[in-house]
N, C-alpha and C positions, 0 to 999 in steps of 0.2 A: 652664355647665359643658360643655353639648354643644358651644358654637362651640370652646372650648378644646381638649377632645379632638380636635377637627376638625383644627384646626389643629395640635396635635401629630403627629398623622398625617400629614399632609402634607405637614410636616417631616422626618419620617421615612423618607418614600417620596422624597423632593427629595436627604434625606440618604445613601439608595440611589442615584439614579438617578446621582448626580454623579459622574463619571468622573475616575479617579487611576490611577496608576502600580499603588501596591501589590494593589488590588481588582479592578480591570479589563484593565490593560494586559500586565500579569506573569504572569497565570495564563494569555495566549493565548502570549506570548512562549516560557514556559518550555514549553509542551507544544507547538508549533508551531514552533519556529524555533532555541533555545537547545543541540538535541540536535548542530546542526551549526556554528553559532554560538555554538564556544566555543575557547577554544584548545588548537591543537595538531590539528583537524578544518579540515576543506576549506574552511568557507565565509570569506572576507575579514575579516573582521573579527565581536568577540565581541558577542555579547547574551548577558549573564549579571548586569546590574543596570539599577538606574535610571539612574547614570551613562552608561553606554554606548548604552544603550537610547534615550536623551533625544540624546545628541551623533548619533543616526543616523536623530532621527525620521522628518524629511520624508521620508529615502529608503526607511524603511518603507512611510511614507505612499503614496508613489509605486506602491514593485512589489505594494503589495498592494491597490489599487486597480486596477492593471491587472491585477492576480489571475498575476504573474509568480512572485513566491513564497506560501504556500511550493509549491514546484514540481511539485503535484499535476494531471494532463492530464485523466484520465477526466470526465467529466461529472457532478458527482454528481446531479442530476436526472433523468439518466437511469441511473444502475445503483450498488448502492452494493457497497462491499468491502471485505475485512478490509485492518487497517490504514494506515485513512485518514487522508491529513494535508491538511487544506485549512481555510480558514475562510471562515464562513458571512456575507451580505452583511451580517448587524447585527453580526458581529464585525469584517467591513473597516469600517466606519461606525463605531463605538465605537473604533477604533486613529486614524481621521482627525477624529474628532471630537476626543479628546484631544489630535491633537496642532494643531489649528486653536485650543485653549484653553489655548493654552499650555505642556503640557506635566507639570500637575501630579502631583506625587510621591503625596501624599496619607500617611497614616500608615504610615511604615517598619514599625511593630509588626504590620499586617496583609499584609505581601506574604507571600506562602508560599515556605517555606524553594526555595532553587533545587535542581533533582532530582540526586540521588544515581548519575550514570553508570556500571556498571562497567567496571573496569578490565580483568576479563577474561572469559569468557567470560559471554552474558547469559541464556544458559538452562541452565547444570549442564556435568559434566563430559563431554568426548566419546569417543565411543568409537573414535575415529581421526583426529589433526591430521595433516595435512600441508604442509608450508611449503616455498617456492621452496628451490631446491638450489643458489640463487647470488642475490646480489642485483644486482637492473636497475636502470638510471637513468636513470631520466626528464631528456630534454635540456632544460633550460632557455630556450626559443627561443619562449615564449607563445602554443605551439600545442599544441589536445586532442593526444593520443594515443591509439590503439587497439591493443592488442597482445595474441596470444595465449598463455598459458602451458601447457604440458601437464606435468602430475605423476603420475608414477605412483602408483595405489594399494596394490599389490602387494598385493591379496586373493587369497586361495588358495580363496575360496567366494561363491558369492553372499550379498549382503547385501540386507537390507531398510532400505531409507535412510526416516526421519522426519523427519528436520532437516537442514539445511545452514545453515555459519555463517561466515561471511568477518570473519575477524582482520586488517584492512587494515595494514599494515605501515610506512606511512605517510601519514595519514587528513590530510593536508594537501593529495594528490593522488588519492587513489583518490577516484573520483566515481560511479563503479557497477560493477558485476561480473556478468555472467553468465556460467553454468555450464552443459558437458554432463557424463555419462559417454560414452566412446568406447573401446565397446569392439572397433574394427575394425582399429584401426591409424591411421587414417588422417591422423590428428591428430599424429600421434608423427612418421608418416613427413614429413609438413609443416616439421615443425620440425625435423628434422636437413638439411634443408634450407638455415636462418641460420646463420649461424656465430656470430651474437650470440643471445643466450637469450633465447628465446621467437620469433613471427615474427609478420610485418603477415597483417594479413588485414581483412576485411571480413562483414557479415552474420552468416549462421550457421554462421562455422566450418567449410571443407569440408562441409557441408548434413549436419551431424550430427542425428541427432532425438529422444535422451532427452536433451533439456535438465530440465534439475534446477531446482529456485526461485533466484532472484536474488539481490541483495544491494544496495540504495541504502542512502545513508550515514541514519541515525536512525532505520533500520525497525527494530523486534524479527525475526527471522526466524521464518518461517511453519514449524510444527511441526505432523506430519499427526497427525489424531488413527482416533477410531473404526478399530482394525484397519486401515488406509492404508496404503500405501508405495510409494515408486520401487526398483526393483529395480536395483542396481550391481553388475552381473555381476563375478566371480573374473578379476582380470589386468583388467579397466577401464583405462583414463587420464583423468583428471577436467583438464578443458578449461576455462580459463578466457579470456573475452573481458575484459581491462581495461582501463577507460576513464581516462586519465589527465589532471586538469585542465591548462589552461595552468599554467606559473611561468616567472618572468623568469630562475632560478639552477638547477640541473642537482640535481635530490630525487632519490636513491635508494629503492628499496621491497624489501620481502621479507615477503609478507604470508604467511598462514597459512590455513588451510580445515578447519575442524571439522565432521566427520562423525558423525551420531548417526543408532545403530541400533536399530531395534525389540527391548524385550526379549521378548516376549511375540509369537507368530503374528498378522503383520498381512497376512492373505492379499488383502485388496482393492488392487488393483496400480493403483498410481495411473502413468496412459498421456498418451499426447500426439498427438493428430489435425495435423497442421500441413497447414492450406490453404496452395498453392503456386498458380504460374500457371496450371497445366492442371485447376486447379478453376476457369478465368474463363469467365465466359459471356461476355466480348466482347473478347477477346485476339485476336492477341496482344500477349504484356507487351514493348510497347513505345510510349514516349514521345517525342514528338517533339519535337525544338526549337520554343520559342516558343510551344507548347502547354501548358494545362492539363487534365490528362486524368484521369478518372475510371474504375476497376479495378472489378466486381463479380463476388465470384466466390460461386460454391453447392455447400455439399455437403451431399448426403442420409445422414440417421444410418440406415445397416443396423441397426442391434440396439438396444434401451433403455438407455442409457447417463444418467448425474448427473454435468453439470459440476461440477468445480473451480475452475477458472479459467481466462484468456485473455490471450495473450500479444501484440500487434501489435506488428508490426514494416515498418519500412522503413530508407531512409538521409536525404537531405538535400533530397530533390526533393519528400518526404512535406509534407502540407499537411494529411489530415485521414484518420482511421478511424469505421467506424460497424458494427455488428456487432450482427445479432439474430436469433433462432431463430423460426423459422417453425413452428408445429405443424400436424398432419394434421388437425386442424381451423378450422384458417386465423389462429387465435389469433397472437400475437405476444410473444414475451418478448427485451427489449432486454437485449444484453449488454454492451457496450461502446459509447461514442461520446467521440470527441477532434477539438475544430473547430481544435485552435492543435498539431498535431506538432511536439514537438521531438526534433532525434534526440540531444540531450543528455541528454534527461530521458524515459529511455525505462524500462519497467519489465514486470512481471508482476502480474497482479490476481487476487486471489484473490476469489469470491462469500463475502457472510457465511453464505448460506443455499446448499447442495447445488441445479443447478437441473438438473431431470428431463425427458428428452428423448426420447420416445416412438419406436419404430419409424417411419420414415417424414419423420420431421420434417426440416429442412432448417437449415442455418449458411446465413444470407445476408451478408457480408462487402466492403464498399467503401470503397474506397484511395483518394483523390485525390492526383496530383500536380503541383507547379507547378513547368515546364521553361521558365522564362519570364526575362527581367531583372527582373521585379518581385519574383522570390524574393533574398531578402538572403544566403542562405546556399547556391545555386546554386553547385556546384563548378565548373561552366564558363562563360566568357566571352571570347567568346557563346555561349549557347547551345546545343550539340549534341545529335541523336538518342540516345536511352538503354535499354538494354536491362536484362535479368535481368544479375547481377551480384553477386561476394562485396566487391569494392573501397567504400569509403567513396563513390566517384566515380559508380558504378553505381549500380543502385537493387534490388531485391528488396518481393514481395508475400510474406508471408511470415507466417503464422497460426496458430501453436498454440492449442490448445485442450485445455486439461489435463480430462482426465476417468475415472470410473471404473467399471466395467459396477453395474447399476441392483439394488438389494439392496428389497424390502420397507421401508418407513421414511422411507427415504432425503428423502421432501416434508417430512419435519419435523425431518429434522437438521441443527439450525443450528450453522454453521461460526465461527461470530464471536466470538471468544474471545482473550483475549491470552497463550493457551497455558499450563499448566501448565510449572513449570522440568521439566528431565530431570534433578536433579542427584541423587546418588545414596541421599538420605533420602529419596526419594520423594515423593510426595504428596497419600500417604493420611491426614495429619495437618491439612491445611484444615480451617476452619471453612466453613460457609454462612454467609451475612450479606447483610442489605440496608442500602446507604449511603444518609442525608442526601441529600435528593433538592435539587439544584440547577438552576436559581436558587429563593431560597424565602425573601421572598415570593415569589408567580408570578403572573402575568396571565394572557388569554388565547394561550399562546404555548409553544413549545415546552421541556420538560423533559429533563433527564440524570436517569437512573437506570443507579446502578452496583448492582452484585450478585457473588455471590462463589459458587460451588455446589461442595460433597465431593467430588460424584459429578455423573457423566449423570444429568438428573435432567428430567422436565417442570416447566414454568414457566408460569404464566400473571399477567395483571396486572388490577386494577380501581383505579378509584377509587372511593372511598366514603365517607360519612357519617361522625361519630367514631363513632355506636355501629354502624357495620360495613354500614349497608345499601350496596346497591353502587346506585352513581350510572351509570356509565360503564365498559364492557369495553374497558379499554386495548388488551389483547393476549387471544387464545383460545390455550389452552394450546398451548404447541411445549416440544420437546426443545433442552434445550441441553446442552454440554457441562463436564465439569468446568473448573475457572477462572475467570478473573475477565472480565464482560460490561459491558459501559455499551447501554445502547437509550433512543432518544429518539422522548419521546412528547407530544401536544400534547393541551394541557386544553381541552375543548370551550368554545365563547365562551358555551354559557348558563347557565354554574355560578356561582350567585352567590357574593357575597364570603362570607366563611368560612373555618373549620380545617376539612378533609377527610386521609382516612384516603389514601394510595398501599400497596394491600394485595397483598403479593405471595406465590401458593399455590405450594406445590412440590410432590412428591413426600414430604417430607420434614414439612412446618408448613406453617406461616403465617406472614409477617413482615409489618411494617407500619412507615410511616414517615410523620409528619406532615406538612402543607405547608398554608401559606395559601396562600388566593387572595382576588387585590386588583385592583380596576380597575386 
């Protein structure tokens, strides 16, 4: 009876491990790749079944092995942040292992339904859209585009901005978006300068400096929470940099720009430090022909401030960024590292966690650039010396660092949340809840825990026993925020096999969710 059960089990386990379409390769596709790869969105072609999915494998295979898509730069080993899209090396190994086996489907009844996109706005209704005043068109001649638009806001008051949202207008070329306000002129006076709508430019936009959040194609847009906000001064002009992909045939666009404002007093003013060249300790910023040269620049934090986030920037000569905070007591906290720059796939990172930066402490920040013929995307040949610059052709060091003065708390307000909607029911009517802990069974190896909270609410996590003794302190209590969290956490290698409790305390109860574990 025991060799039977034995072997049922390991059937079972044989009957997991076996890699299909509907179980393994669908649930990475549809949350990794599907949001852009679909149509009528930018990326070349659809993934949205097994069909499609199967006639594209090997080239799957390919750019995600060489970790080209999906097109996340930051390192995640060294710093993690909200809204991460990458996968993980036993998820590229599980995509090449299936498709070195063939390719199989496995049971259609188990693929999870494909996600529900919406159509218009994906976090509630705004408190102020504004859309081009003309439509532009994009040349068909199979080269990016960079081009800036200015729109007036025509506020009569300052506002306090939580969210920004790019309604791309024609999501077969919009490839990214960044935003300032500018409230100087100077952006306005730029563009009556084209005769054609909108004008070239390069970098930061006339060196504007309240850049506002981003917009890459299948992010959710980042909604500031805890009392936050970017302040969009009365009479603004909202500045947008858009990035336009190649197309072989002339696409027109006329996007849109959803602005959402605090209802409620959010006095924490959320700010932007931007390292420039005359923060370098070995300038000046200049690169020389046939040279690869390396930028290190420093700056010291006068006053206690908590990051938000971190913006690098350069153009096409850019090769790599590396960015960590130094404390006054020699400690070290990594913010940023990217070894492959691409200036296609350029973005804004938000921390999931607030990171707290002491009087005294120091941004140490280094840019390398390759001015050489071995760079494949060198604007010149051959070669020439390269200075500070807004052109595509030029180059720029160029570093924000989004932050907001240092409140009590602030070490344990975690940011990482996939934001509550804004839309006008509110949402005071959540439930809390703890989800089915996935994968389950589990080995010694790491786990998703999703979670759902009312309210801000502290959190912490164990594992334990079924009658409740605690085995293992996943997590010590932090604050989270209301909405919905995913956190992954790895089961110690000496928990024997077993049904154990994943018990999670709130402010609120106690939830609990089962999980085996199995060699």
């Amino acid at each position: 009876m025991k060799y039977i059960l034995a072997l049922c089990f390991f059937c079972s386990l044989f009957s997991v491990s076996a890699q299909n379409y509907s179980e393994d390769i669908a649930p990475l596709i549809y949350k990794h790749c599907s949001n852009c790869h679909r149509p009528g969105e930018i990326a070349p072609f659809a993934l949205t079944n097994y069909n499609e999915v199967a006639s594209w494998a090997s080239t799957i295979k390919h750019v995600t092995e060489i970790k080209y898509m999906p097109p996340w730069k930051p390192d995640p080993k060294y710093q993690q942040y909200q809204l991460e899209n990458y996968l993980s090396d036993d998820e590229i190994a599980t995509i090449g292992n299936w498709v070195l086996k063939g390719m199989p489907q496995g049971d259609p009844a188990k693929e999870p339904a494909f996600p529900n996109y919406p159509k218009g706005s994906q976090i509630g209704t705004p408190d102020l859209a504004i859309s081009f005043s003309q439509s532009y068109v994009h040349k068909g001649n199979d080269n990016d585009e960079y081009r800036y638009f200015v729109l007036p806001t025509n506020l009569t008051e300052d506002k306090e901005l939580i969210a920004l949202e790019m309604r791309p207008g024609n999501s077969k070329i919009v490839h990214h978006t960044l935003f300032w306000a500018d409230e100087t002129g100077k952006a306005r006076a730029e563009d009556a300068k084209s005769p054609e709508y909108g004008y070239t430019g390069g970098g930061s936009s006339v060196s504007l400096d309240n850049q506002l959040p981003g917009y890459v194609p299948g992010q959710k847009p980042n909604v500031f929470t805890s009392g936050m906000s970017q302040t969009v001064k009365k009479g603004s002009d909202l500045v947008l940099q858009m990035h336009y992909a190649p197309s072989s045939i002339d696409e027109p666009d006329s996007s849109t720009v959803n602005l959402f404002f605090a209802k409620k007093p959010a006095p924490r003013k959320v700010q932007n430090k931007i390292m420039l060249p005359y923060d370098l300790v070995n300038g000046p910023f200049i690169i020389p022909a046939n040279q690869v040269k390396e930028f290190h620049g420093v700056y010291k934090i006068p006053f206690k401030v908590s990051l938000l986030g971190i913006w690098p920037h350069c153009h096409k000569l850019g090769k790599k960024w590396e960015a960590y905070a130094k404390l006054p007591d020699g400690s070290q906290i990594p913010l940023i590292k990217i070894e492959d720059w691409d200036f296609n796939w350029q973005g804004g990172y938000y921390f999931n966690k607030l990171i707290v930066l002491p009087v005294g402490s120091e941004i140490h920040a280094f840019a390398t650039y390759d001015n050489t013929t071995n760079n494949p995307v060198n604007p010149n040949d051959p070669p020439k010396s390269i200075t500070w610059g807004e052109g595509t052709s030029d180059e720029m060091y160029y570093l924000p660092l989004t932050y907001v003065i240092y409140q009590p708390g602030d070490e344990s307000l975690v940011l990482n949340s996939s934001k509550p909607d804004l839309n006008e029911t509110g949402i005071e009517n959540i439930e809390s809840k703890l989800y089915p802990i996935y994968p389950n069974p589990v080995n010694t190896q790491t786990i998703l825990v999703g979670f759902v909270l009312n309210k801000d609410q502290d959190v912490a996590f164990n594992l334990c026993t079924q009658d409740g003794k605690q085995i293992s302190n996943l997590q010590s209590k932090q604050t989270y925020l209301q909405g919905q969290h995913s956190l992954k956490f790895t089961i110690p290698d000496n928990i024997p096999n077993g049904t154990y409790l994943i018990k999670m305390n709130t402010t609120e109860r106690v939830w609990t969710e089962r999980i085996m574990v199995v060699e």
